[in-house]
C-alpha positions in Angstrom: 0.0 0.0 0.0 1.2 3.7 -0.9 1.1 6.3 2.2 -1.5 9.0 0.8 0.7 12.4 -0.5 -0.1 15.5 0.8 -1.5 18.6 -1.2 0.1 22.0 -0.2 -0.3 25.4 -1.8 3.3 27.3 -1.2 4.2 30.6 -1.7 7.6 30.9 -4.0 8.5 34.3 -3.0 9.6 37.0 -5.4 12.5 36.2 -8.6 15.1 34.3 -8.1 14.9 34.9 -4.7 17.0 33.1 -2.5 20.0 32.3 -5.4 20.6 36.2 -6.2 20.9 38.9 -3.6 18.0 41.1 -4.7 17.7 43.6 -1.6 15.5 41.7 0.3 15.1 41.7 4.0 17.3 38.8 4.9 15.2 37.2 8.1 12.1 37.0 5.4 14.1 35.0 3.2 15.5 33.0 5.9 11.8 32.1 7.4 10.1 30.9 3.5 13.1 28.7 3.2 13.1 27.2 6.0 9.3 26.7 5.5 9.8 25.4 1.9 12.6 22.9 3.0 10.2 21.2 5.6 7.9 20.3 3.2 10.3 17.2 2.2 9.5 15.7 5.3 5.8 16.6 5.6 4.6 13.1 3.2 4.4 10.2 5.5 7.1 8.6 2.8 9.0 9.7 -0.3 7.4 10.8 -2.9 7.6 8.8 -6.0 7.2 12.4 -8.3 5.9 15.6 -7.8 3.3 17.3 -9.9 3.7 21.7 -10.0 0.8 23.6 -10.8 2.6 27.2 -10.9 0.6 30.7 -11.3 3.8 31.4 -14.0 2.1 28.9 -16.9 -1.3 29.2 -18.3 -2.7 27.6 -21.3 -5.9 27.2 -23.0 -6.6 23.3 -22.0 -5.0 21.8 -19.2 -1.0 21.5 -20.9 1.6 19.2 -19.2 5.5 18.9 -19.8 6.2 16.1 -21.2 10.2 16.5 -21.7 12.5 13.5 -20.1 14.8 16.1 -19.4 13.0 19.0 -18.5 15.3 22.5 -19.5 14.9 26.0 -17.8 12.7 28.5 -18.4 13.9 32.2 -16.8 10.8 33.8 -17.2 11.8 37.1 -15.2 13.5 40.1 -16.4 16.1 42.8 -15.5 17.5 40.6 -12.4 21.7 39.8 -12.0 23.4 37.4 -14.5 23.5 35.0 -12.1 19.8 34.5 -12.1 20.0 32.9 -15.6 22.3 30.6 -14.7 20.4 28.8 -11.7 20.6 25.1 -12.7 17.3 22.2 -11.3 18.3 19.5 -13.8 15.4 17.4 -12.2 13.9 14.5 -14.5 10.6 14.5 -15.8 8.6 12.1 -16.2 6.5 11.1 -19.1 4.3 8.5 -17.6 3.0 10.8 -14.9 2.6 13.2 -17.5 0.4 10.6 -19.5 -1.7 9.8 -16.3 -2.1 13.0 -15.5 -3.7 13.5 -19.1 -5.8 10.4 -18.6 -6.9 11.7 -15.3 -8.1 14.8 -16.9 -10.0 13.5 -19.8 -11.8 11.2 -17.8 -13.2 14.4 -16.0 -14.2 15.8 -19.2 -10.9 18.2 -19.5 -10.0 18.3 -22.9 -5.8 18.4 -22.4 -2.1 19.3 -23.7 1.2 18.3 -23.7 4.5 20.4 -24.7 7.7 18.5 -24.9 10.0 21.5 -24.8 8.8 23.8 -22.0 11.6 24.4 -18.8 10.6 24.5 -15.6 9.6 28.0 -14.5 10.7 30.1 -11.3 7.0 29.2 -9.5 8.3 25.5 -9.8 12.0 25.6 -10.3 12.8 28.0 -7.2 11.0 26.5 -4.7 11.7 22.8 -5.8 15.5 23.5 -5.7 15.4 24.6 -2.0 13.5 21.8 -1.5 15.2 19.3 -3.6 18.5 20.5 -4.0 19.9 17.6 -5.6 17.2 17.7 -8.4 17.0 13.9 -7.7 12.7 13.8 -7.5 11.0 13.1 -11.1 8.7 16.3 -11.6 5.8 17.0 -14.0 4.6 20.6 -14.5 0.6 21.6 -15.4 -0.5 24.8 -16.5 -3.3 26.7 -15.3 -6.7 27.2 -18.0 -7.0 30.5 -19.6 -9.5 32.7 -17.9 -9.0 31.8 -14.3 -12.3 30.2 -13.5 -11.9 29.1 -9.9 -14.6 26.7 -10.2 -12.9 24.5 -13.7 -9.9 24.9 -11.4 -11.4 23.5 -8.3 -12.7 20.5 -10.6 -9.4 19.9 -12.3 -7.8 19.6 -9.0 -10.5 16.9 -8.5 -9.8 14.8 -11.6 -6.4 14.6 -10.1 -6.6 13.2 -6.5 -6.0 9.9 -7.5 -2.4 10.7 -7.6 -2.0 11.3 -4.5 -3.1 7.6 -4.0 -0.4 6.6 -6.5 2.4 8.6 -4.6 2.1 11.6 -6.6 3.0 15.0 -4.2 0.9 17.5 -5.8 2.2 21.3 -4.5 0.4 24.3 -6.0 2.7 27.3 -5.9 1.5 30.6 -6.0 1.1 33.7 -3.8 -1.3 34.1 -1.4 -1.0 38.1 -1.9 0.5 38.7 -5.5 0.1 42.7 -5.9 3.3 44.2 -6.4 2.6 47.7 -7.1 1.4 47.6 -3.0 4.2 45.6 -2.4 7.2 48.3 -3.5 4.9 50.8 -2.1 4.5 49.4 1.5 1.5 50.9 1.9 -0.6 50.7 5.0 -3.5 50.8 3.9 -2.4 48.2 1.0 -0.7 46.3 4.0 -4.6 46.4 5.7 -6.4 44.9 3.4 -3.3 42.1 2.8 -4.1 41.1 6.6 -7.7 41.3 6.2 -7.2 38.8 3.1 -4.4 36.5 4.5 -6.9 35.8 7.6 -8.9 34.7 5.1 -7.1 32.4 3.6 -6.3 31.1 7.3 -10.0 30.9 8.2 -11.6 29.1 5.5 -8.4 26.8 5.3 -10.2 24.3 7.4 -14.1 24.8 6.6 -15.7 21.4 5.4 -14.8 21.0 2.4 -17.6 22.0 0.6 -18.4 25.2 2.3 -14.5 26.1 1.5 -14.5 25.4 -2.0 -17.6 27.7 -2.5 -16.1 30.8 -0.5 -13.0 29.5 -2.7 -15.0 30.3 -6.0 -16.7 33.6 -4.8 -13.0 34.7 -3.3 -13.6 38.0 -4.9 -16.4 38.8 -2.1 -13.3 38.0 0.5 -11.8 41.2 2.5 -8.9 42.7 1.0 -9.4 40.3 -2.0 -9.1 42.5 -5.1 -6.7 44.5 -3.3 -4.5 41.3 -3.0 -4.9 40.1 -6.7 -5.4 42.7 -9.2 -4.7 39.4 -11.5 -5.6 36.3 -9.6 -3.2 34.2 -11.5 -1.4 33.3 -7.9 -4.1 32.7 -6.1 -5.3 29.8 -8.5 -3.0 27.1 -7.7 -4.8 27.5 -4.2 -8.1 26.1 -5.9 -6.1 23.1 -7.6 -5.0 22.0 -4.6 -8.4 22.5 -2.6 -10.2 20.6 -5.6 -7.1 17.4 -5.3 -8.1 17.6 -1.3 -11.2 15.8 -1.8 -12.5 15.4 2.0 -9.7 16.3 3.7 -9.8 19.5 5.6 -7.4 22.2 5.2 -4.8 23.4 7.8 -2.5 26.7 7.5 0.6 25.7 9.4 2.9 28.8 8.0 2.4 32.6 7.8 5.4 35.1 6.9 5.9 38.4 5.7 7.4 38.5 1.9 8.6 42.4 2.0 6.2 43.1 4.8 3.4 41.7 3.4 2.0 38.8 4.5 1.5 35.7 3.0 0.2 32.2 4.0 1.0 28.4 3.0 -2.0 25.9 3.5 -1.9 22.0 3.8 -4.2 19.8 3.0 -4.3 15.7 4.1 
């Protein structure tokens, strides 16, 4: 028998964060690591592969990678030289990429694959402080065009079999993704981030059913347009409560990313 994986929707920070000195305030940085580098021991046994659903990829069906060798994609801009030559030669693999298809078109998702796409920095970053020997096979999906929480709460659905199978899926996003507020510092920006991220904390562990459905009216949440202009972080979050099935949802880390705060949540 195969110890159920857990589902967890991380937050990967800013850039290349924590390979390239980019100005940030150092005990920040030093608190989402550490976070991100105890989520290898949170399954109750290695993971056979990883599945990434990053807020950085979005296509217009369901599109995995199907690449043995999966290169890099830098998909920032303006950051040090160094930043383009951060290295997470994981291996894919093309058989969870084929049951993840299979998965999906069972549930009526009409899919994608794409054999040349890198990882980008929503997977790549935080996988590397978690797996720094690149040594766990890894599959990325995209997010659907238009952002409908509701397909997305579905599609995470269609895939809970996974975790059954040894599959950890982690959704990687933001919990608060505005940077305009964010280089401002605002307070009152900073007020309706709190108001949002107790949100997020609050309906983390409503049954499941009542979470999902404040999950697809988010936008009536406090501070909830104010934290996503563009929800495209905040998406992976619905994956990840669609693949929890019946398993409530805990929120075991909160941290400030530039002052701002920002929450992880765990499910099973």
């Amino acid at each position: 028998m195969t110890a159920r994986q857990p589902v967890v929707y991380l937050p990967h920070g800013g850039g290349p964060w924590p390979f390239v000195e980019l100005g940030m305030p150092k005990q920040e940085l030093a608190d989402l690591a550490g976070y991100l580098r105890s989520l290898v021991d949170l399954p109750p046994e290695p993971p056979k592969a990883v599945l990434m659903i990053s807020a950085h990829w979005e296509e217009a069906v369901p599109t995995v990678m199907t690449a043995e060798r999966p290169p890099m994609l830098y998909d920032y801009y303006n950051f040090p030289p160094a930043a383009y030559e951060i290295q997470w030669p994981a291996p894919g693999s093309p058989q969870l990429a084929a049951r993840v298809r299979e998965l999906l078109g069972e549930a009526g998702f009409d899919t994608a694959e794409n054999a040349s796409r890198g990882f980008d920095h929503g997977a790549f970053v935080p996988l590397k402080v978690m797996y720094p020997n690149a040594d766990i096979p890894t599959v990325q999906l995209s997010l659907v065009k238009g952002l409908d929480p509701a397909k997305h709460i579905e599609l995470g659905r269609a895939l809970a079999p996974l975790r059954d199978e040894g599959v950890y899926i982690l959704a990687s996003g933001m919990s608060y993704h505005n940077l305009r507020a964010l280089f401002s510092g605002s307070a009152p920006h900073k007020d309706a981030a709190r108001a949002f991220d107790q949100w997020i904390r609050d309906i983390a562990g409503l049954d499941p059913d009542e979470r999902n459905a404040q999950l697809e009216a988010w936008r009536k949440a406090p501070g909830a347009i104010a934290a996503h202009p563009r929800e495209e972080h905040l998406l992976p979050l619905m994956v990840a409560a669609g693949a929890a099935g019946s398993d409530a949802g805990v929120s075991p880390w909160s941290g400030p990313v530039m002052g701002f705060p920002v929450s992880a949540v765990h499910f099973g």
